[in-house]
N, C-alpha and C positions, 0 to 999 in steps of 0.2 A: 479603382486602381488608377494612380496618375497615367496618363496615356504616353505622357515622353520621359516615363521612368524605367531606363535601359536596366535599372539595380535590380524590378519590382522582380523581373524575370531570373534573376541567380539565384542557383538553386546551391551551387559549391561555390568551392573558392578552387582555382586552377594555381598554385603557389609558382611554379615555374611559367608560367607564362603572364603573371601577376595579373590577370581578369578572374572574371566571374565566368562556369559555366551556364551556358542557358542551352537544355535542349532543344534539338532541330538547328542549331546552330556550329556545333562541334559534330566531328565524327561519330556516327554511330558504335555504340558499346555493346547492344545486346542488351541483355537482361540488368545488367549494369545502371542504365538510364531510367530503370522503370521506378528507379526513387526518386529521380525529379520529376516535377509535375508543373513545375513553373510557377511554383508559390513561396517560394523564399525558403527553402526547406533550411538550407544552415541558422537563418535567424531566426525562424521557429525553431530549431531542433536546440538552439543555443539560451534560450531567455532565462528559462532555469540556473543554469549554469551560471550567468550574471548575478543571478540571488545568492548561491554559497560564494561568488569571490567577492559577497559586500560590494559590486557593481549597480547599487542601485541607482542611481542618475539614471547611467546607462539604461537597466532593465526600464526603467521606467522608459524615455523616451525608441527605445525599440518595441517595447508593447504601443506605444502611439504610433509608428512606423506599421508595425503586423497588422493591427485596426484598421490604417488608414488606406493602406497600399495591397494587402496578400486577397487575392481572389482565388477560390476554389473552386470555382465549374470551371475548370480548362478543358479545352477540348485534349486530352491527353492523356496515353493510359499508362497508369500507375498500378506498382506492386502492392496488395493488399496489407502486406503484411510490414511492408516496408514505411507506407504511409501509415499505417496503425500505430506503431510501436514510435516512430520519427514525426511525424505532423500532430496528429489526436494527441498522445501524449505530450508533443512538447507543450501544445495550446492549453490540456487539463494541468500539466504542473505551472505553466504562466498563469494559470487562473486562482488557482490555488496557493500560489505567492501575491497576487497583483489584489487578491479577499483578503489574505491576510493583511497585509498591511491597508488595506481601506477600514478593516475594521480596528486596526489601531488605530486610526488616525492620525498617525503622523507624516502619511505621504499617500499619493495615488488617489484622495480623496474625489476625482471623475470619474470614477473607473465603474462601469454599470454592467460587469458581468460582461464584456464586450467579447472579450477570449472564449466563455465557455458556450455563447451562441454559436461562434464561429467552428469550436469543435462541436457542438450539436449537428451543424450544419454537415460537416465533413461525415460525422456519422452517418446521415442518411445515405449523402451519396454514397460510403460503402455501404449500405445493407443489401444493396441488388447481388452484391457475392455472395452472398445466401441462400440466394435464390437455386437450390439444389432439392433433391428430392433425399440424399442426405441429411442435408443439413452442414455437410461440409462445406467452405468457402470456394470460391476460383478464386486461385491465383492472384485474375485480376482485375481490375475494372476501369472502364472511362469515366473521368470525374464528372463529366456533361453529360455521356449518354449511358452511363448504366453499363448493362452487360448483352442484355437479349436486343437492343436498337439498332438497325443494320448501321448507323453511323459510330457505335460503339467498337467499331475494332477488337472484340473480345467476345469470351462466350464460347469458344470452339475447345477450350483446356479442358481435359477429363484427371488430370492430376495435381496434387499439389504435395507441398514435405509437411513433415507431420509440425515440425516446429510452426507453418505456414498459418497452417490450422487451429494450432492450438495454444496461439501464443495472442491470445485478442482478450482473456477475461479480464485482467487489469484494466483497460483503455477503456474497454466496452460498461462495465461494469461500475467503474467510478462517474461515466458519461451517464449511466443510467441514474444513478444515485444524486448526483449532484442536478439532474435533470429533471427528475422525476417519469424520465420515458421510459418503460420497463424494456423495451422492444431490443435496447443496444445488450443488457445481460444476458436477455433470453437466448441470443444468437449465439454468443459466446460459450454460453454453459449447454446449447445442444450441441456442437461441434465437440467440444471437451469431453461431452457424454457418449461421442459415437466414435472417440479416438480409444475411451476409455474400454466400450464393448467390441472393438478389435483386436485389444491387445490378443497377445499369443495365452490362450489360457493356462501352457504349459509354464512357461516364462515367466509370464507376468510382461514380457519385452513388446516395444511395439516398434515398425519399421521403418523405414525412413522415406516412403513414398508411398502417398495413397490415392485409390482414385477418389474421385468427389462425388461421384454419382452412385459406385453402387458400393462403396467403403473397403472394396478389394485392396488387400497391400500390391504396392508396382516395384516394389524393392523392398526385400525384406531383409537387407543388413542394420542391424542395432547397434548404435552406440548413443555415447553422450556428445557428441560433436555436431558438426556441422547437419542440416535438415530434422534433426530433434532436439538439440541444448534446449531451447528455451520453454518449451511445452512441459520440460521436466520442474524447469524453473518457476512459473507461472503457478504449476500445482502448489505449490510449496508455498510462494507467495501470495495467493489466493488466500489462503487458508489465514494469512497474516492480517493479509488487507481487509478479508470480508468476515471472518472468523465462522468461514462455514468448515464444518468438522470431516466434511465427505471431500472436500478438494488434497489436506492431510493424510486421511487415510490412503488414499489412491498415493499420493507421492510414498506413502512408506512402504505398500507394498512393490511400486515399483523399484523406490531404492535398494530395498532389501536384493531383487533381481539384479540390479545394477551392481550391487556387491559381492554378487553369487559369481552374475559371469564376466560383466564388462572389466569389473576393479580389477587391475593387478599390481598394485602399488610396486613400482609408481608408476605404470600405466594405464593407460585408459585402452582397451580394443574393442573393436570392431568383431562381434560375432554373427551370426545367423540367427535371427527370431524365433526362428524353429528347431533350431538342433544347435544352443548357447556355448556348447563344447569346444566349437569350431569357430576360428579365426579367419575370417574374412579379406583383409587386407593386414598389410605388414607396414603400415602407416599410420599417422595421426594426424588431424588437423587442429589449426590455432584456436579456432571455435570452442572446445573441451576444455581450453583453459581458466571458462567461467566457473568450473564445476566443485575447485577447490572451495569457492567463496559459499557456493547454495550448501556443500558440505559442512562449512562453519555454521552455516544459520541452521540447520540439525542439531549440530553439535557434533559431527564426527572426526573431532581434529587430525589423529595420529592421521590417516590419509590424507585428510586435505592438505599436512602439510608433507606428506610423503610426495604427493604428485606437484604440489606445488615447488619444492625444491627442484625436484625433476627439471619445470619447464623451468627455474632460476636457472638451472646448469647450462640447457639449449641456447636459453639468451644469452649466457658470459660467453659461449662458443662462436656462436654467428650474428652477435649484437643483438638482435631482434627475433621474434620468435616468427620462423620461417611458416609461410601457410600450411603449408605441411610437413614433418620430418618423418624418420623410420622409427621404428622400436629400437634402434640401435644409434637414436639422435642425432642424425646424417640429415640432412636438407632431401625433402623429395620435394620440394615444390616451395621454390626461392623467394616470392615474392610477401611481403611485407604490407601491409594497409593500414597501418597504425591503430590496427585494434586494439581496442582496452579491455578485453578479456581477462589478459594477465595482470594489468595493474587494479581490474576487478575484484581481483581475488585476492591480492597481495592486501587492497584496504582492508577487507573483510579479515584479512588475518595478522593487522599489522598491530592488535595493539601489544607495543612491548617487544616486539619479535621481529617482524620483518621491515619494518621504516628500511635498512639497508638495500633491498632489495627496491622499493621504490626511488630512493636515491639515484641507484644503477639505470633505472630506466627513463628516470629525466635526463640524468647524464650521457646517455646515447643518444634520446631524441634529439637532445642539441647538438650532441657531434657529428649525426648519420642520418639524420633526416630535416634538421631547420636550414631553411632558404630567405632568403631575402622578402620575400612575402605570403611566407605561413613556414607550414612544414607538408613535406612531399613524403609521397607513398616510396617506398621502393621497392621497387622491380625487382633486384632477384638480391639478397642478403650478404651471396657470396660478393656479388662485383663490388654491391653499394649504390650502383646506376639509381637515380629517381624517376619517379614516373609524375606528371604534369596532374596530380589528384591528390585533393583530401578532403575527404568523407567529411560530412557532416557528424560523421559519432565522436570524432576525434575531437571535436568542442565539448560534444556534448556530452560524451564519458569521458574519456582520457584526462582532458583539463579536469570535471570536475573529481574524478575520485584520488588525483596529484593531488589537488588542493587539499582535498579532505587530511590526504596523508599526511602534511607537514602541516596542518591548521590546527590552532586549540577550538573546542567548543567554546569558548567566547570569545572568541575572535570572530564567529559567526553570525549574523542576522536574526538565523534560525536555528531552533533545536534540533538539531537533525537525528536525534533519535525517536521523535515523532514522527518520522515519514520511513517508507518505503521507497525502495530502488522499485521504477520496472527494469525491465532490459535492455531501452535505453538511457537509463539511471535519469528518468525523470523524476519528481518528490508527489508522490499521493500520501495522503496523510493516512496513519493507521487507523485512526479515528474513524474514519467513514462507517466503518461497520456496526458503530455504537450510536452515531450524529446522524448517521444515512439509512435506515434500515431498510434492507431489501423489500425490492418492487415486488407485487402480489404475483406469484405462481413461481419466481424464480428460485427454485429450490431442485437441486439433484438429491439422487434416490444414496442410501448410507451403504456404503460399502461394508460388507462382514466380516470383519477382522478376525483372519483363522491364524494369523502369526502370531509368537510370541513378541510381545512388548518389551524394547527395552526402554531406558532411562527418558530419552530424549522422543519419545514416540510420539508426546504432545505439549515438547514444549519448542521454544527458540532461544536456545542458549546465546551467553555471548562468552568469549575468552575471558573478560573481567569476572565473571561470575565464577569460570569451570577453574581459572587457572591464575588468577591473579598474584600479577607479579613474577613470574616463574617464568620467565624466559626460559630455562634450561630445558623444559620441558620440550619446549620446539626444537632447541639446540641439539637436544639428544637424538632426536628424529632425523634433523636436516645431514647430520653430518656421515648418517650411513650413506646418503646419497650422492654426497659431495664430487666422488668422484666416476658420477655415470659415464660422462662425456668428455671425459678426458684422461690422464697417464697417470698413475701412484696407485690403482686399484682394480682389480680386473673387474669389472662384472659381470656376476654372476647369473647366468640365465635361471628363468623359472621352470619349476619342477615340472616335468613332464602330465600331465592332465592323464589319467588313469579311469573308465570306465567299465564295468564288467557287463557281458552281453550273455543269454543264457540261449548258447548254441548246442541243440541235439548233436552228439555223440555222430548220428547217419545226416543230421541234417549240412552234407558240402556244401551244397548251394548258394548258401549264405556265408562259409567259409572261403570255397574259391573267389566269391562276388569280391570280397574284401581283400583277399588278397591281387585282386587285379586292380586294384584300387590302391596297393602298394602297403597295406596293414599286416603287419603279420601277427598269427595270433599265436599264444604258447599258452597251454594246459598250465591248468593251477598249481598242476602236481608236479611241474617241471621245471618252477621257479626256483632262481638259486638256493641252495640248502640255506638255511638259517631265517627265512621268510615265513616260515611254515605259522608261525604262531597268528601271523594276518591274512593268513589262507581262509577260506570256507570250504574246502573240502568238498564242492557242491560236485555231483557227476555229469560232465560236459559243459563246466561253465570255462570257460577263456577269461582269459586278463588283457583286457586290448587296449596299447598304448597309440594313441593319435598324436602325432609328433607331427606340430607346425612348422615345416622348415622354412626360414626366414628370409627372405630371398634377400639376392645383392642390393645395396643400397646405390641409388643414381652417383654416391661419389667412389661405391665399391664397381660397381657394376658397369661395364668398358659401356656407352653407347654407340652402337657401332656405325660409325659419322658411313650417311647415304649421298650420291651427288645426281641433281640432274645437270645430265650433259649436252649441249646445246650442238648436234651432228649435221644439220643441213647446212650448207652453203648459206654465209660464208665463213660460220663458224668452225664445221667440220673437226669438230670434238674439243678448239682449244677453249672454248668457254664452258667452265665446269663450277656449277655453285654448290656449295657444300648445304644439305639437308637433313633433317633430322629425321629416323624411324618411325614408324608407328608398332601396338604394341599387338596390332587385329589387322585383320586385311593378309593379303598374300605375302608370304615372307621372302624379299628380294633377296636375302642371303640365301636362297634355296634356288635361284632363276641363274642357270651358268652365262645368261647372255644379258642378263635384266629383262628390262621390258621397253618395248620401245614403240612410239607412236607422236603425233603430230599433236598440239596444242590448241586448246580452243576456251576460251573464258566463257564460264557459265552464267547464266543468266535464269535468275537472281544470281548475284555474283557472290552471293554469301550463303547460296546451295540450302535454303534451310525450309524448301517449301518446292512445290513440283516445279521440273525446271521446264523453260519456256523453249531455249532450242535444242530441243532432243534430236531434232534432223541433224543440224552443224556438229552437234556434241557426239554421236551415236558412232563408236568405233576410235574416236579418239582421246587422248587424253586431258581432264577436263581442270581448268584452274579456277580453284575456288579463294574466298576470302576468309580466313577466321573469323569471329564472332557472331552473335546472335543465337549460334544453340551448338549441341554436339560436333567432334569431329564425327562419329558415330555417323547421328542424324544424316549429317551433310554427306557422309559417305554413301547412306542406304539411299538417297536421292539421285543421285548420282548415277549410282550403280545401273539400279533404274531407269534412268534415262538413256544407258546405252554404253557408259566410257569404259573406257580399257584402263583407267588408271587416275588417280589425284594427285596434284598439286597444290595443298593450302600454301598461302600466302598469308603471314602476320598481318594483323590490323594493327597492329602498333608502328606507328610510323617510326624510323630511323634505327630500329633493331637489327641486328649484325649477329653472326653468325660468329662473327670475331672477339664481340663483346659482352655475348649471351651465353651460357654454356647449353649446348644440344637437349634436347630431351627427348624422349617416347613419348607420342600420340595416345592415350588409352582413351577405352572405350567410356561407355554412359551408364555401365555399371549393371546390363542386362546384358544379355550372348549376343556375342558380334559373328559367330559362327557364322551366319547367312555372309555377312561382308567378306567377297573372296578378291576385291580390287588389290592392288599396288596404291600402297598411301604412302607419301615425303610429304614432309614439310619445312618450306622455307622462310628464314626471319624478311624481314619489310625490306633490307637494300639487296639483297640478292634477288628474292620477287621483284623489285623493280627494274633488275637489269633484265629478265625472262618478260615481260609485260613490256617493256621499253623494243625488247628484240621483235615480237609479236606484234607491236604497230606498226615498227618498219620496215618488215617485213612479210607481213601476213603470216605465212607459213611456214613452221619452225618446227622442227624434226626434235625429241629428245630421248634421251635415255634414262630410264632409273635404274640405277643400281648399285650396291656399296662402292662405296669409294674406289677400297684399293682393285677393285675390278675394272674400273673408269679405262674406257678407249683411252690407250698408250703408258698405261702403266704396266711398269714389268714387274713382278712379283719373279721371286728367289723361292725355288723347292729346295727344301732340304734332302737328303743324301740319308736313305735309312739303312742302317747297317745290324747286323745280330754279329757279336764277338762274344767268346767265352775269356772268363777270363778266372785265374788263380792268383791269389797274392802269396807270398811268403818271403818269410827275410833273406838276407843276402846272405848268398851261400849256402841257402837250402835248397837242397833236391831231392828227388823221388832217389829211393836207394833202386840202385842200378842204373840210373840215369846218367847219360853225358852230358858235361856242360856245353851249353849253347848258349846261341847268341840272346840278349837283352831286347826286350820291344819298347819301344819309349813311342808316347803317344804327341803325335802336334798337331794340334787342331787348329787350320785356314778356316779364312770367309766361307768360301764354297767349295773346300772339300775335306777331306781326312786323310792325314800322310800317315804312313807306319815306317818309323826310321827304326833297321834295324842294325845292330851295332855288336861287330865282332868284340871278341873279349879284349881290351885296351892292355897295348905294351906297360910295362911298367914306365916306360917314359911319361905314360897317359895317352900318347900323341894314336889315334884312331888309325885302326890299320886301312879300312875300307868300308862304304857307306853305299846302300842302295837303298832306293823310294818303292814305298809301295798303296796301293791303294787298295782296298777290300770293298766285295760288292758283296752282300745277302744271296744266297743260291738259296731253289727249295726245300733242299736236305740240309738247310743253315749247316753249310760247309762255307768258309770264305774262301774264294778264289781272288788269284790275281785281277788287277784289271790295269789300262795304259795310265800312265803319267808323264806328265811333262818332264823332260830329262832337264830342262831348260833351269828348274823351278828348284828354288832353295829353300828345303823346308826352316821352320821359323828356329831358333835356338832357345832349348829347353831353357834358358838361364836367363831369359828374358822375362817380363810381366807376362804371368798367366793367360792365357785367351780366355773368353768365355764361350761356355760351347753354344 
């Protein structure tokens, strides 16, 4: 590596602040960083990408550049999975174009295999994440020391996501083949084997966090998104790439599961691994939107493009497909990373059909995320705000499956129906399985297909094949969906989820249990008339409906804005910064006074590991930084240490409270029950005016508590009243009844007049007028009570009040 080459170290591109990121050099991110390594990760992750835009000049002297300049023993730890899938792959697809064309002979004619040494190389240093009694991966590894080396900074992780683990047979497998080392397959296909014998045997589901050491699930929610997508993917693609029969079967019988519980065109949820019935969250993440495309190379269209429509609708709503939205297409989680999951899918199903939808999506990135020197992540969808990041995938997917979209095959270099995507759409050729045949031993055991087979069981369809020509075919699909997320069509919620449970007649137990669980149960025999013919007739069987109710969406559901209040001299309550909830911890709207205590910065200052002044911190309120791991986490540390309350502080410098919309804290997706603190959180310039105050003062007095509670705000009780009342038309009375006077209602700010109004002269002109006001007694009788004589009630003939 050149020694005064400042470039050799960028690993991003920072578009808003027009440099390169190199870490240790920029603010710490957290787990975020653990993709840079300090080897040029964009221009590895990019060189492929230079081959489908017929960039070869380019490609050519950037593979001289990777050759001459990228070092891989950094001292520096990196994500397994992240370098796996971003480094090894992009070095095996550069190598793999950089052969091809040396054996044409028309260009690259130096080229000695120089890239696939280098990923040889990178292989090794990962194999020390293996090193489990598993066979499962860590996380992570140091490039220079391994895992188990006290200078290794790593080794202490007992978990990892299932996609973490199961997403390495591509990279590993084609290193091994193209290698001749068997040692890179064998690790990937034991890992796949032990993801494979945890699944839920009930299910077929597996979960979304496991440990590495004794293959225990650590979160057992199931879906196709985020900590699983691509392990589903892989299977699938395995089977392409290597043509082994057992990586196939395993993907169909998990699909098959995946269609039973996750599918519910058009969305994808989130259930429990053990009991698939049951909805987990009332969210989705951007992640799942690969899943349309792996459904095409099935062959399962009518979904793929059922959900794929879905997320078209999200994006024409909020430009971009937000990290997370609801089942009800509302933003739960604004921020934007220019993922190409969805223009992933869109290739895989554009031919003939969707091109429009790609269109849409270059035409936003140009209007709502291109800068002056690149394109920028965005922060939260609604505002637009960018954030000073772009990923490396965003080369090296995004650009390439655009191009794909509006490119003809020969306009190409290369035949690209010879290659395979991985996941990060690097090109392994299909071939390998025919030209490479697997290293001696690496063979898993054949799965026993007890499902019925249908059409596409063992094949890979393509759209051309199933449906050529026939746009209408998707047309007809798309346009039930058209209007999820927006006005012209209601949608229709799905049908309630119906299981039958076979409870003994004497056995309450399991009756009452259920119904303090909020389920109610109804006899078979009790079902509305006309049902009977779907009855079983069984004696003591129930019909039990499980009704997921959908909770508020972040833009249905009020956050109710929190403030800490800055009460010691010389603030004495006027410095009050606006905070956001958490969704665990003690709840301040239950505290009539909040909670209040003095302030003291924790040390670690990002709370994510035992803190060092427990003495200082022990009794008061402790200020922490976001990132590097849970609020959770940082909370149970804390707690721990002694504090009566948190205060995170955004790690995103210049974030406002003004500019950001509020959100809830949630937890890490295991019981926060133990967590009994006071958690706010505040964006980066309001923490700075609390941290600013805390230097200059040393010791600063606060308070947490909802806003409209805030020292010196008055708050308006309403006035509750019980009246009876009778309508009837004018000039009706009870027979026998004398006419009396009229009650006409006028309702003030703060309070309730009763104008009552003798019978009007025929002149009209009101003979006499008196006020009255009504109080609630306990035998709801209304009695009189005083009013201002002063006070004019308001005139009926005026605009309406609202009450």
């Amino acid at each position: 590596m050149s020694t005064n080459s400042y470039t050799d170290l960028t690993d991003e591109l920072m578009p808003l602040s027009c440099r390169g990121r190199v870490r240790g050099q920029e603010p710490n991110r957290g787990d975020i960083d653990d993709s840079l390594g300090m080897f040029s990760l964009t221009l590895i992750d990019t060189l492929d990408t230079l081959v489908v835009l017929n960039k070869l000049d380019e490609f050519e002297d950037a593979v001289r550049k990777a050759v001459r300049d990228v070092r891989l023993d950094n001292d520096v730890v990196v994500s397994v999975f992240e370098t796996n899938i971003r480094v090894l792959g992009g070095l095996l697809g550069a190598h793999v174009m950089a052969d091809l064309f040396y054996q044409r002979g028309d260009r690259m004619q130096w080229y000695r295999d120089e890239l696939l040494h280098m990923a040889k190389e990178l292989g090794h240093r990962l194999l020390p994440a293996f090193n489990t009694t598993s066979g499962l991966p860590y996380p992570k590894v140091n490039l220079r020391y391994g895992i188990l080396n006290p200078l290794s900074r790593t080794g202490t992780e007992s978990d990892t996501c299932t996609a973490c683990a199961g997403t390495m047979i591509l990279e590993f497998a084609a290193l091994s083949r193209l290698s001749g080392e068997s040692v890179f397959e064998e690790h990937a296909r034991k890992a796949l084997d032990v993801l494979w014998e945890r699944r839920q045997r009930g299910s077929d589901l597996v979960g979304t966090v496991i440990n590495i050491h004794n293959g225990e699930w650590v979160r057992r929610d199931s879906g196709v998104g985020a900590g699983i997508d691509s392990y589903y993917e892989y299977l699938m693609k395995a089977y392409i790439l290597l043509g082994d029969n057992v990586f196939l079967e395993r993907f169909n019988i998990h699909y098959s599961a995946i269609m039973k519980y996750i599918s519910q065109p058009p969305l994808l949820l989130n259930v429990h691994m053990h009991n698939p019935t049951v909805s987990v969250r009332s969210w989705m993440d951007s992640l799942l939107a690969f899943f349309p495309g792996l459904q095409v190379l099935r062959g399962d269209l009518k979904p793929a493009i059922e959900t794929h429509e879905m997320l078209y609708q999200v994006t024409k709503q909020h430009k971009f497909l937000p990290e997370a939205f609801t089942t009800e297409f509302r933003v739960h989680w604004g921020q934007h990373l220019l993922r190409p999951e969805f223009a992933e899918s869109t290739y895989y199903l554009y031919k003939g059909i969707l091109k429009v939808v790609g269109q849409s999506i270059v035409e936003k990135l140009n209007a709502y995320a291109r800068v002056p020197c690149g394109f920028a992540a965005v922060q939260d969808v609604r505002t637009g705000t960018h954030e000073d990041r772009m990923d490396s995938f965003f080369l090296a997917e995004m650009f390439k499956y655009l191009y794909l979209l509006f490119s003809e095959k020969s306009e190409l270099p290369i035949d690209i129906d010879d290659y395979i995507f991985t996941t990060e759409a690097h090109l392994l050729p299909v071939s390998l399985s025919t030209t490479q045949p697997p290293c001696q031993h690496n063979n898993s055991d054949t799965v026993p297909i007890t499902q019925q087979e249908d059409l596409f069981t063992h094949s890979c369809p393509s759209t051309e094949t199933l449906f050529p020509n026939n746009p209408s075919f998707a047309k007809t699909i798309r346009d039930s969906y058209k209007y999820l997320t927006g006005v012209g069509r209601a949608f229709h919620p799905l049908p309630v989820r119906e299981i039958e449970l076979p409870l003994h007649d004497n056995g309450m137990e399991p009756v009452e249990f259920l119904k303090s669980m909020g389920i109610s149960l109804t006899p078979l025999n009790e079902i509305t008339a006309g049902a009977t013919g779907s009855q079983k007739g069984h004696k003591g069987v129930y019909r039990v409906k499980l009704v997921a109710e959908v909770s508020q969406t972040p833009e249905d559901e009020e956050v109710v804005p929190h403030v800490v209040q800055l009460i010691s001299p010389p603030f004495l309550g006027r410095t009050v910064l606006t905070a956001g909830p958490a969704k665990f911890g003690m709840d301040l709207s239950k505290q009539e006074y909040g909670v209040k205590g003095s302030i003291v910065k924790a040390s670690p200052y990002t709370a994510c590991g035992p803190i060092e002044n427990t003495v200082e911190l022990k009794g008061h309120i402790a200020l922490a930084l976001r990132g590097d791991c849970m609020f959770a986490a940082k909370a149970r540390w804390l707690q721990e240490a002694g504090a009566i309350g948190v205060i995170f502080i955004d790690h995103r410098e210049g974030s406002s409270s003004k500019e950001t919309p509020l959100f809830q804290m949630v937890g890490d997706g295991d019981s926060t029950e133990d967590i009994t603190l006071p958690l706010v959180f505040l964006f980066s310039r309001e923490g700075a005016v609390l941290t600013a105050a805390l230097e200059e003062h040393h010791n600063v007095d606060v308070l947490l508590l909802p806003k409209e509670r805030q020292l010196g705000h008055k708050t308006e009780k309403p006035i509750s009243m019980n009246i009876k009342l009778r309508l009837a038309h004018e000039g009706e009375l009870e027979e026998g009844a004398d006419r009396g006077p009229t009650l006409e209602f006028v309702l003030e700010k703060e309070e309730v007049l009763l104008k009552e109004e003798e019978e009007e002269e025929p002149s009209g002109e009101r003979q006499s007028q008196q006020q009255f006001c009504t109080k609630a007694t306990e035998d709801n009788r209304s009695e009189p009570c005083s009013a201002d004589s002063s006070e004019t009630p308001t005139s009926s003939s005026g605009p309406e009040p609202n009450p």
